[in-house]
Backbone as CSV, one residue per row, in Angstrom:
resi,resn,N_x,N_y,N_z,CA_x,CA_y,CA_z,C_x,C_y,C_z
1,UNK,3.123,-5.105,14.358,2.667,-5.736,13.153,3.344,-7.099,12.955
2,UNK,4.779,-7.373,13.090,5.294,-8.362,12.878,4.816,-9.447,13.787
3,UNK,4.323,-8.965,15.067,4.118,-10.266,16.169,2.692,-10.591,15.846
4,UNK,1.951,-9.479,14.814,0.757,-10.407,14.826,0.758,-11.000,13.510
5,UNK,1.610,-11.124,12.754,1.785,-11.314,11.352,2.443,-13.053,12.295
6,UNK,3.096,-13.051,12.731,4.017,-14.554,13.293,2.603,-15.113,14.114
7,UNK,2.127,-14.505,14.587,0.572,-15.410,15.444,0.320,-15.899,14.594
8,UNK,-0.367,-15.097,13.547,-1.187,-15.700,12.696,-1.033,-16.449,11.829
9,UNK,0.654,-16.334,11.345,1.243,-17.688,10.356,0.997,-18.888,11.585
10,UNK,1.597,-18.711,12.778,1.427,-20.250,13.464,0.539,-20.837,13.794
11,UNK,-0.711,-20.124,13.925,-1.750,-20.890,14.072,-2.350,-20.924,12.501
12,UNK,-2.129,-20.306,11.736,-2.529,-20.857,10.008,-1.589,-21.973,10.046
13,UNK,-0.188,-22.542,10.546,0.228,-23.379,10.017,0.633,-24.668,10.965
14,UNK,-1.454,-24.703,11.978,-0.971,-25.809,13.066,-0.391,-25.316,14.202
15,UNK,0.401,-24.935,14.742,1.130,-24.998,15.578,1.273,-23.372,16.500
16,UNK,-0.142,-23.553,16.626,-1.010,-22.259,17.538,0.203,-21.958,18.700
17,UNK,0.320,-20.739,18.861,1.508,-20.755,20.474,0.467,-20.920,21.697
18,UNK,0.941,-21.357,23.157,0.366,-21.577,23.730,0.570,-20.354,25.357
19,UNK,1.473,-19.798,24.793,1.613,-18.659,25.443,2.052,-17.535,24.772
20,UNK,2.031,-15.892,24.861,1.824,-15.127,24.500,2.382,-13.997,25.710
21,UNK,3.933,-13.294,25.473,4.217,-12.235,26.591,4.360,-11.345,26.143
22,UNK,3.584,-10.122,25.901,4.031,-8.929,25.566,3.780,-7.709,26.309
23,UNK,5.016,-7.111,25.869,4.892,-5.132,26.190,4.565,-4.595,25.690
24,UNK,3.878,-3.709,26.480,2.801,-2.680,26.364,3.739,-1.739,24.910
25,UNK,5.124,-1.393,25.565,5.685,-0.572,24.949,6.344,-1.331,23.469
26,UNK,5.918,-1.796,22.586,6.359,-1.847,21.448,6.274,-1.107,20.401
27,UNK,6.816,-0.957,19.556,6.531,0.224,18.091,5.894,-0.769,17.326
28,UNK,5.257,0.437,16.769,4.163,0.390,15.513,2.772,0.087,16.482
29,UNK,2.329,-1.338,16.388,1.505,-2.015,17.407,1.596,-2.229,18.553
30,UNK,1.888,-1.714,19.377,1.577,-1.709,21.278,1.314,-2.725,21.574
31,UNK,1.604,-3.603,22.719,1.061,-5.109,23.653,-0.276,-4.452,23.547
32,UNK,-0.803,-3.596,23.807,-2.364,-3.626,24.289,-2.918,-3.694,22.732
33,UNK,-2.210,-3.475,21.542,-2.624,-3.442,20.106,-2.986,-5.249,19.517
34,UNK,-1.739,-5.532,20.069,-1.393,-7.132,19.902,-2.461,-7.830,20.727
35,UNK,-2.876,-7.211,21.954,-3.504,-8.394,22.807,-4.829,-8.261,22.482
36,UNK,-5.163,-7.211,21.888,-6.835,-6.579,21.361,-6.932,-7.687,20.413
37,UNK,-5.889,-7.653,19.143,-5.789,-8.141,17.940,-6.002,-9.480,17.950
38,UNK,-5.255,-10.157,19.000,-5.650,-11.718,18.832,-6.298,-12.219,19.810
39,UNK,-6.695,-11.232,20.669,-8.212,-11.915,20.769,-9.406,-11.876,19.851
40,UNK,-9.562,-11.085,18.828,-10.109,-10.957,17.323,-10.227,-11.705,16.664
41,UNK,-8.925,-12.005,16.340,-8.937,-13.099,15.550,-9.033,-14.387,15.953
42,UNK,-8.640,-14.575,17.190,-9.291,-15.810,18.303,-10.833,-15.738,17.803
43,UNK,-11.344,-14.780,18.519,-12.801,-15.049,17.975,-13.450,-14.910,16.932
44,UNK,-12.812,-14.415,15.847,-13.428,-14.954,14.437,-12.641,-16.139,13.613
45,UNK,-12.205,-17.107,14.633,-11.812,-18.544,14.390,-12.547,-19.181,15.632
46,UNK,-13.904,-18.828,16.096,-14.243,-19.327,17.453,-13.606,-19.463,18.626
47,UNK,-12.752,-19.282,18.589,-11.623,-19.336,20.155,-12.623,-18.052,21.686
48,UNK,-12.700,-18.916,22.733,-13.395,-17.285,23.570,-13.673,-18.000,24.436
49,UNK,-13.507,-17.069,25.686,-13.695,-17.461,26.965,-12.272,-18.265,27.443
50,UNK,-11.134,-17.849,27.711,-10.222,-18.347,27.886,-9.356,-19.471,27.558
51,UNK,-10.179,-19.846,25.852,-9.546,-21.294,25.709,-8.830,-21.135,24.726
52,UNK,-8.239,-19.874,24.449,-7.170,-19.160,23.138,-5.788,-19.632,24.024
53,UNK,-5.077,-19.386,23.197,-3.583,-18.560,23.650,-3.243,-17.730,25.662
54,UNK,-2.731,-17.952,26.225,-2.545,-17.004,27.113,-1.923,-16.110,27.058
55,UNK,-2.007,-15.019,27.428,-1.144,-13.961,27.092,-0.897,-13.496,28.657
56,UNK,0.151,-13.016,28.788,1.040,-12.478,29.987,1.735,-11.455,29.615
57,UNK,1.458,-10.276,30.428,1.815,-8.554,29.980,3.010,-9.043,30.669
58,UNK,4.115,-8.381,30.183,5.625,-8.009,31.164,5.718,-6.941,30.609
59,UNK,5.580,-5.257,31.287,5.603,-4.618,30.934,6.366,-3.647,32.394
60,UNK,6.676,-2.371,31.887,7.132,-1.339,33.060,6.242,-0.921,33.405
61,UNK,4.854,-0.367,32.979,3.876,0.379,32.889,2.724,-0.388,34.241
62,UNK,3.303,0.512,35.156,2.106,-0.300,36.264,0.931,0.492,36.882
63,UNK,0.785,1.325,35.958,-0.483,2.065,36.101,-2.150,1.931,36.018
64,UNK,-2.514,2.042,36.805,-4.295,1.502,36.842,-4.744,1.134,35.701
65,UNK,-4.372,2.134,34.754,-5.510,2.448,33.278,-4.762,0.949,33.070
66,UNK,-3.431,1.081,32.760,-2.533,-0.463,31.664,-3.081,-1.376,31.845
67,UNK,-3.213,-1.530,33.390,-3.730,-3.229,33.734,-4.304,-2.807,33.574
68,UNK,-6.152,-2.514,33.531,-7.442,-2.439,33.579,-7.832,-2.886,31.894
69,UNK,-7.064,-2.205,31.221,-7.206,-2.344,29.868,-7.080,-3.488,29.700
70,UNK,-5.422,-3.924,30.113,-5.121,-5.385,29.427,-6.182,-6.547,30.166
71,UNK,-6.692,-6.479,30.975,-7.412,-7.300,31.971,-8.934,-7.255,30.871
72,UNK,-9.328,-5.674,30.742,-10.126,-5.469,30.067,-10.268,-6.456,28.455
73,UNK,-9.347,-6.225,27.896,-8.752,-6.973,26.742,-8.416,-8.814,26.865
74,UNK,-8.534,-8.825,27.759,-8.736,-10.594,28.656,-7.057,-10.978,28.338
75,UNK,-6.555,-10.170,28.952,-5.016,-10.549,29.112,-5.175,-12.151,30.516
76,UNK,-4.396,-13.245,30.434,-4.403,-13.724,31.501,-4.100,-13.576,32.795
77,UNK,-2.411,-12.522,32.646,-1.685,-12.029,33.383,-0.629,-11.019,33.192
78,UNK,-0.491,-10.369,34.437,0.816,-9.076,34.111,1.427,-8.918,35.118
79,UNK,2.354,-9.089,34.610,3.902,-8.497,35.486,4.828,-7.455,35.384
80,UNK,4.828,-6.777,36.507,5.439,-5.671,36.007,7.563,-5.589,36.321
81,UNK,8.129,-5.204,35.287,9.324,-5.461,34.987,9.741,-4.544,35.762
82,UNK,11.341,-5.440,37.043,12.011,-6.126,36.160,11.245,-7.429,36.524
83,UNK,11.155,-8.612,35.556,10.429,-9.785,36.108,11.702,-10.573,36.689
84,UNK,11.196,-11.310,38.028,11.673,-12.404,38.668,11.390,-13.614,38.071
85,UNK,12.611,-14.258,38.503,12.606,-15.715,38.328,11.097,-16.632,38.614
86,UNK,11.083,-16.376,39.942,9.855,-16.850,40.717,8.607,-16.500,40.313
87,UNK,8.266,-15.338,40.440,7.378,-14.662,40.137,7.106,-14.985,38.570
88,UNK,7.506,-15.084,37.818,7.594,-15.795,36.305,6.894,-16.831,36.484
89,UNK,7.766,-17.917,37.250,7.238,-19.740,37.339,5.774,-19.431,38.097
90,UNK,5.623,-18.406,38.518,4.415,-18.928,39.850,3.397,-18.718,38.810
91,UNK,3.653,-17.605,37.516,2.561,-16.828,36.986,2.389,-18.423,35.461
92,UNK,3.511,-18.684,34.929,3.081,-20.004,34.135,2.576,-21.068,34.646
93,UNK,3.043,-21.328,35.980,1.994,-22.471,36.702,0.565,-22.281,36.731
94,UNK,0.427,-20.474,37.107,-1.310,-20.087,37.218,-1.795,-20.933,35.748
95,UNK,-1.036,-20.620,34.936,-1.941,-21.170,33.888,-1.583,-22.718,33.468
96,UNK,-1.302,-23.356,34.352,-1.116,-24.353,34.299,-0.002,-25.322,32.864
97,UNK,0.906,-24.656,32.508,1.781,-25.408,31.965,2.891,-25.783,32.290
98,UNK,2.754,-25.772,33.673,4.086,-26.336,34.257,3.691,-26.757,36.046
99,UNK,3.649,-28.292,36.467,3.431,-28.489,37.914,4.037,-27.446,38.710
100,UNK,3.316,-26.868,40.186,3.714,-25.904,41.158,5.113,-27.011,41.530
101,UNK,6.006,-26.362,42.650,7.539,-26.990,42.892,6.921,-27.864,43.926
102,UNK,6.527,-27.319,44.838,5.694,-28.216,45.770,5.051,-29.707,45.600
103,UNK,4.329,-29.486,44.254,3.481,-30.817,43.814,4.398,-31.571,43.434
104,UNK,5.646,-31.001,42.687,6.677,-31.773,41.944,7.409,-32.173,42.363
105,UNK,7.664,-32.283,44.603,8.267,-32.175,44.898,9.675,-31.565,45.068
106,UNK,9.731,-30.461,44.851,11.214,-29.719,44.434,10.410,-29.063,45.610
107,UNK,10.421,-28.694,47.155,10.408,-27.774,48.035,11.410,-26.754,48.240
């Protein structure tokens, strides 16, 4: 409840987040509760088709149904914990907010 109560103040007040990581396993509202939820409200503010928020599961839960759901639920991406360094950067580059090391020259 609280993480969708903080979405929704920041994009009521401008300053929409531009990424979004949650676990599956939270109380009260679940990552898969949260990631349902604001894609909802994404789309009853027009937001759809990938031009919301990204969201990235880091969760323990690496079971068929979890991802299928969150994928189902138009999660961008999931990682399953513990998360790597690397594996982190490679998955924020997918979505492009940060140049690959390569392009940036850092080999």
């Amino acid at each position: 409840m609280k993480a969708m109560r903080t979405f929704e103040r920041a994009f009521h007040d401008g300053w929409p987040y531009a990424l979004l990581c949650l676990d599956i396993q939270m109380p009260n509202l679940d990552g898969q509760g949260v990631l349902d939820q604001v894609r909802k409200t994404e789309f009853q503010r027009g937001i759809w088709g990938g031009t919301g928020v990204k969201i990235l599961m880091t969760t323990s839960l690496d079971d068929p149904k979890n991802i299928l759901q969150a994928f189902r639920q138009q999660c961008d991406g999931y990682i399953v914990k513990p998360v790597g360094h690397e594996e982190l950067l490679k998955q924020i580059e997918s979505f492009g907010f940060v140049q690959p090391a390569q392009a940036a020259g850092k080999q």
